[in-house]
C-alpha positions as CSV (number, residue, x, y, z in Angstrom):
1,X,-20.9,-24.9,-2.6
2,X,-18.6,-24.3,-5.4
3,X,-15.0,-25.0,-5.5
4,X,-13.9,-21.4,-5.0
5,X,-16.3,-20.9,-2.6
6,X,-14.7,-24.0,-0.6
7,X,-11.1,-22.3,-1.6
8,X,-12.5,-18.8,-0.2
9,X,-13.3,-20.2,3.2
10,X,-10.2,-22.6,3.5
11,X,-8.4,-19.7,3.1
12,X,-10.2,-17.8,5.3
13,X,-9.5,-20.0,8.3
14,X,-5.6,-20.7,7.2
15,X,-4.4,-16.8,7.0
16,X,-7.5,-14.8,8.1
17,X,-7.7,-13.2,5.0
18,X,-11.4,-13.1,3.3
19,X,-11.4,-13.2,-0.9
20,X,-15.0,-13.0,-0.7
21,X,-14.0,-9.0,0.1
22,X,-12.0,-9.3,-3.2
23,X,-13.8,-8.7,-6.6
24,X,-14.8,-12.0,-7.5
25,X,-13.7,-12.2,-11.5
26,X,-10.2,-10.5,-10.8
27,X,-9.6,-12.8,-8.1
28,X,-10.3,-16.1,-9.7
29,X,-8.8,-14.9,-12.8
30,X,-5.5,-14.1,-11.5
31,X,-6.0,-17.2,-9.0
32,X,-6.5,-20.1,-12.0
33,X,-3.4,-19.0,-14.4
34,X,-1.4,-19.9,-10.6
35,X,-2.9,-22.7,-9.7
36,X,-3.0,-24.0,-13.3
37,X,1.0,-23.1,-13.7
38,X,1.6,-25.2,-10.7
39,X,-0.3,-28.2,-12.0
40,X,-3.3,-28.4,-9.9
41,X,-6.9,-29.4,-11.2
42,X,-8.9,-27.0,-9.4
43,X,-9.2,-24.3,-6.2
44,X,-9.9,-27.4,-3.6
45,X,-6.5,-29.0,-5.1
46,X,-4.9,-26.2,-5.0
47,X,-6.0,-24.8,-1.2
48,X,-4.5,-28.9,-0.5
49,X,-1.3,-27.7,-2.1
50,X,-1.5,-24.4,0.0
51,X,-1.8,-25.9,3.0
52,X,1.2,-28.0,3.2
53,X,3.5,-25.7,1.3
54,X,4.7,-22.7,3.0
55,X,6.3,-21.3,-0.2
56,X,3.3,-22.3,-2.3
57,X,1.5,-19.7,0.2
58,X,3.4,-17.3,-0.2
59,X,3.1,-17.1,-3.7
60,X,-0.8,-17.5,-3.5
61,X,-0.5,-14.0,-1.3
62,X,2.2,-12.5,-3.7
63,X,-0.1,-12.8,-7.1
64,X,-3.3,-11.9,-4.7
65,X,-2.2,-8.9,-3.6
66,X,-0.4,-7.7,-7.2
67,X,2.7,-5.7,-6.5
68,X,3.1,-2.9,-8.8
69,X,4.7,0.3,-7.8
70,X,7.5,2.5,-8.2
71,X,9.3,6.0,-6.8
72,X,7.4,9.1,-7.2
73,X,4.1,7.4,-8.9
74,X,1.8,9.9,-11.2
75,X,4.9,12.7,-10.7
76,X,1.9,15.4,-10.5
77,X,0.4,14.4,-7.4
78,X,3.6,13.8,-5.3
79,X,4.3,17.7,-6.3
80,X,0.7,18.9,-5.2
81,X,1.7,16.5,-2.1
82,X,5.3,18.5,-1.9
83,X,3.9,21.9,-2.9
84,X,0.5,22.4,-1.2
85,X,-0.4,19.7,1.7
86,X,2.8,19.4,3.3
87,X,3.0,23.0,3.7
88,X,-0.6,22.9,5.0
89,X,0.2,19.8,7.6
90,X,3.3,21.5,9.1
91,X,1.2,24.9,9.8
92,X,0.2,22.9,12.9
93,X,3.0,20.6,13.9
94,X,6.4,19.6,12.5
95,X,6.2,15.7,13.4
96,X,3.8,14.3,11.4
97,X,1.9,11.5,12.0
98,X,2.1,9.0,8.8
99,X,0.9,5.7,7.7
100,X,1.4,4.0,4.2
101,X,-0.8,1.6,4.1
102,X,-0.8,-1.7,1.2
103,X,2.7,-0.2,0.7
104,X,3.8,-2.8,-1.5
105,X,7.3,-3.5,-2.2
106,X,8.2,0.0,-0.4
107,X,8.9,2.6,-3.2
108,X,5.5,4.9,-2.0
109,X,6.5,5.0,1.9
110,X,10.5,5.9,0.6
111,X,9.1,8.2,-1.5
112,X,6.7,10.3,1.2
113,X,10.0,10.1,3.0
114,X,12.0,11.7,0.5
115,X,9.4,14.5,-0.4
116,X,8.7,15.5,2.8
117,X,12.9,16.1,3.2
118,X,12.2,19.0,1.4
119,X,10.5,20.9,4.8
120,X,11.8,19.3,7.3
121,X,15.3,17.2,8.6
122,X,14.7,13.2,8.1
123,X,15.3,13.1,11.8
124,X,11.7,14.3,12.4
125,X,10.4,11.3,9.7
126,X,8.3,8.9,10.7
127,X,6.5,7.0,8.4
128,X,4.3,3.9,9.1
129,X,4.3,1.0,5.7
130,X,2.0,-1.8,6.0
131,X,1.1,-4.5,3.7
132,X,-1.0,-8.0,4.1
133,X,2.2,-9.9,2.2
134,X,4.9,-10.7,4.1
135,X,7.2,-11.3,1.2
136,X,6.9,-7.5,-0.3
137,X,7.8,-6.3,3.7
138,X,10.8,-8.1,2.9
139,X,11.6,-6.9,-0.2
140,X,10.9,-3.4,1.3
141,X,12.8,-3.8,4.1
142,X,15.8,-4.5,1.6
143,X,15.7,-1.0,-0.4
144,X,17.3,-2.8,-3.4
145,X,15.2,-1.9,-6.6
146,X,15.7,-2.6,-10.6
147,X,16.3,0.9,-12.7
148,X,13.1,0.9,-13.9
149,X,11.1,1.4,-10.6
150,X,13.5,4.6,-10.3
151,X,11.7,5.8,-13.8
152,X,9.9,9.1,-12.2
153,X,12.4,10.0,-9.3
154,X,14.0,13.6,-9.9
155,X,17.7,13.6,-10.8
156,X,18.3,15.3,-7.8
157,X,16.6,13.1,-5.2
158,X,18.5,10.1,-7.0
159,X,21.8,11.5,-6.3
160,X,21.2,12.2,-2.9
161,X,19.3,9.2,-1.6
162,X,20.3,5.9,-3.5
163,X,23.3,4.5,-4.1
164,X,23.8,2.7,-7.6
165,X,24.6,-0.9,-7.7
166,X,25.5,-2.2,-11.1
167,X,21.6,-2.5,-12.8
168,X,20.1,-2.2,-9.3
169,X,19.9,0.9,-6.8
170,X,19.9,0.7,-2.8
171,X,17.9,3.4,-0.5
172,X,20.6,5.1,1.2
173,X,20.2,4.5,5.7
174,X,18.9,7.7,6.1
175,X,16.0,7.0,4.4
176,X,15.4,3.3,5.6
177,X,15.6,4.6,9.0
178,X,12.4,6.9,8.2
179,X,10.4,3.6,7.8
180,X,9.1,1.1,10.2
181,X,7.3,-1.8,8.2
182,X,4.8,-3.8,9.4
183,X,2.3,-6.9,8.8
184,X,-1.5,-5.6,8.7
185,X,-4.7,-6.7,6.8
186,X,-7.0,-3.6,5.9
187,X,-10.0,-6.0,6.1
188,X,-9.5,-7.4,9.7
189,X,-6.8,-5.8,11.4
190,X,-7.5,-2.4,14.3
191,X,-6.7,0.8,12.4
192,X,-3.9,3.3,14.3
193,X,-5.6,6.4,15.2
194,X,-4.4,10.2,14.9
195,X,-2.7,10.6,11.5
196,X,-2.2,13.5,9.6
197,X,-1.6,11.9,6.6
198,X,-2.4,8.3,5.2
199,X,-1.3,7.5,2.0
200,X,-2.9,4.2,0.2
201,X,-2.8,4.2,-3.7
202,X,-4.1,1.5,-6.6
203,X,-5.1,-1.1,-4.2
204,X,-8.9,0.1,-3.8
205,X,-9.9,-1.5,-7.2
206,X,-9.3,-4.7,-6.0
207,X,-12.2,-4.7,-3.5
208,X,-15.4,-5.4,-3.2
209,X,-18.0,-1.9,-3.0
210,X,-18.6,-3.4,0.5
211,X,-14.4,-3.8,1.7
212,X,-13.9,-0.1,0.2
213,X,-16.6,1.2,2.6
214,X,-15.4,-0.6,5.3
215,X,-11.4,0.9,4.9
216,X,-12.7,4.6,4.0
217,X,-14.8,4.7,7.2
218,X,-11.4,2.9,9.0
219,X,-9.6,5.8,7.6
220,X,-11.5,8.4,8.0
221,X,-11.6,7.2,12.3
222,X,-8.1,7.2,11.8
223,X,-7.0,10.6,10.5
224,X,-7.5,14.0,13.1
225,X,-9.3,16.6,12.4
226,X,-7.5,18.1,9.3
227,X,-5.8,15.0,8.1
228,X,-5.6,13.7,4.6
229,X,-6.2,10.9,2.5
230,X,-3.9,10.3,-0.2
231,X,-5.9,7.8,-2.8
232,X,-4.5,6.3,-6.4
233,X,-5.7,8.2,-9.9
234,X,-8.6,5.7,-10.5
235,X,-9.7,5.7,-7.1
236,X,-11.5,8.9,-6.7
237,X,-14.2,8.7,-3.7
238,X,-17.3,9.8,-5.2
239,X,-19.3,10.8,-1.9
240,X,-16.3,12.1,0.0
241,X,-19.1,13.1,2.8
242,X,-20.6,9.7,3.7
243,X,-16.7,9.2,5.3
244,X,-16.3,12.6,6.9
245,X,-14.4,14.1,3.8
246,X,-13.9,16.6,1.8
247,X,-12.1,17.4,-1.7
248,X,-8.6,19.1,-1.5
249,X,-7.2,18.5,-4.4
250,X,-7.6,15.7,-6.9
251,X,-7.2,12.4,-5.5
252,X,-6.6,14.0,-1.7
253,X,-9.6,14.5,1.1
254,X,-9.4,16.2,3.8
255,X,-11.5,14.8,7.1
256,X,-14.3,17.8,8.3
C-alpha cells in the first residue's frame, strides 16, 4: 500500500471523509506543497502530525476543500436566476425551499438571499448553506469579507445590505438571519428532501466521475417535482436524463 493510500484511509477513519472520492492528482498535489510547508517527509508523517494537532487538521480540510468564492459569481447567471427561475419557482409557492450546498466561506448562500429580495420580503427567506469545513462555516457565519469578494455585487445591493468597515464589509442582520449554516459531507451525509432550488457551484471538478454520480442522483432525490439545480460554469451535466433532469437554461436543470 502506498503512503497516500495509507494517508487516504487514516483519514478516512479520523473525520469520515474519503479522498479516494477526490481526483487523485489534484488531491495529492495540493496535499504535498502542505505537508511539505509544514516540514513533514511524507503522507504517513503527515496523517501523524494530523492526528495530534487539531489546528494542523483543520488546515488539512481548509486547502482540501479550496475556498474560492465571492458575491454574485459569473454576474449572468445570477440575473437568468433573478429574471427567469425565481419568477418560475414562486408561480407555485412564495416560501421556497433552498439549500446551498459546499457553500464555502458564505458569499453564494448571501447572495441567493439577496437576489431573491427582489420578489419577495427577507422574512419569507430561508436558505440552507452547508459545507464539509468547519472553519469556512465560521467564517460564513461572521459576514465580514475583504473588498475584493464584493467585486460583482450591484451598487445597489451594496448600499442596501453591507455595511463598510474600513477595507472590509459586514452582511447587514437582515441578511444573516436568511441563513442557517450547517456541517455536512456530500459524500456520506443523508441529503434533505423537497427543495425547490439547490444551488452548488465549482466544487464538482474536484470529484471523482464516481462521487459526481453519486451527489447528482442525491440531488436530483432531493429537489420536487419542478425544482432546480443550480451548477458552476464548468460543470455542465452532460446526460441531464440519467439524474431525472432536464436543461433550463445554461448551467440550471430542472427535475422531470
Amino acid at each position: 500500500m502506498t503512503d497516500y493510500e495509507l494517508f487516504i484511509n487514516g483519514i478516512k477513519k479520523l473525520t469520515g471523509i474519503d479522498l479516494s472520492l477526490y481526483k487523485e492528482a489534484q488531491m495529492k498535489r495540493r496535499l504535498t506543497s502542505l505537508y511539505e510547508k509544514k516540514g513533514f517527509k511524507d503522507f504517513v508523517d503527515f496523517l501523524h502530525g494530523v492526528e495530534k494537532d487539531r489546528d494542523l487538521l483543520n488546515e488539512f480540510l481548509d486547502r482540501m476543500t479550496i475556498n474560492v468564492s465571492e458575491f454574485y459569481r459569473n454576474g449572468k447567471r445570477w440575473e437568468v436566476l433573478q429574471h427567469k427561475i425565481f419568477p418560475k419557482l414562486l408561480e407555485k409557492n412564495n416560501r421556497l425551499k433552498i439549500w446551498s450546498a459546499a457553500c464555502s466561506t458564505g458569499e453564494e448562500p448571501y447572495t441567493i438571499s439577496m437576489v431573491l429580495s427582489n420578489h419577495v420580503p427577507l422574512s419569507y427567506i430561508k436558505v440552507l448553506a452547508t459545507d464539509i469545513d468547519e472553519n469556512c462555516l465560521q467564517k460564513a457565519k461572521l459576514g465580514i469579507y475583504p473588498d475584493r469578494s464584493l467585486a460583482e455585487v450591484p451598487p445597489a445591493i451594496k448600499a442596501k445590505y453591507f455595511i463598510e468597515e474600513g477595507q472590509f464589509y459586514r452582511v447587514k442582520d437582515e441578511i444573516k438571519n436568511t441563513v442557517t449554516f450547517k456541517k455536512h459531507n456530500l459524500l456520506s451525509d443523508p441529503y434533505e428532501k423537497n427543495f425547490d432550488l439547490i444551488v452548488c457551484r465549482n466544487v464538482m471538478i474536484y470529484f471523482t466521475e464516481e462521487a459526481k454520480d453519486h451527489i447528482y442522483k442525491e440531488f436530483s432525490n432531493s429537489l420536487r417535482p419542478g425544482g432546480i439545480l443550480f451548477v458552476g460554469s464548468t460543470e455542465q451535466i452532460f446526460n441531464p436524463a440519467r439524474y431525472g433532469f432536464e436543461v433550463e437554461d445554461t448551467f440550471f436543470y430542472r427535475k422531470i
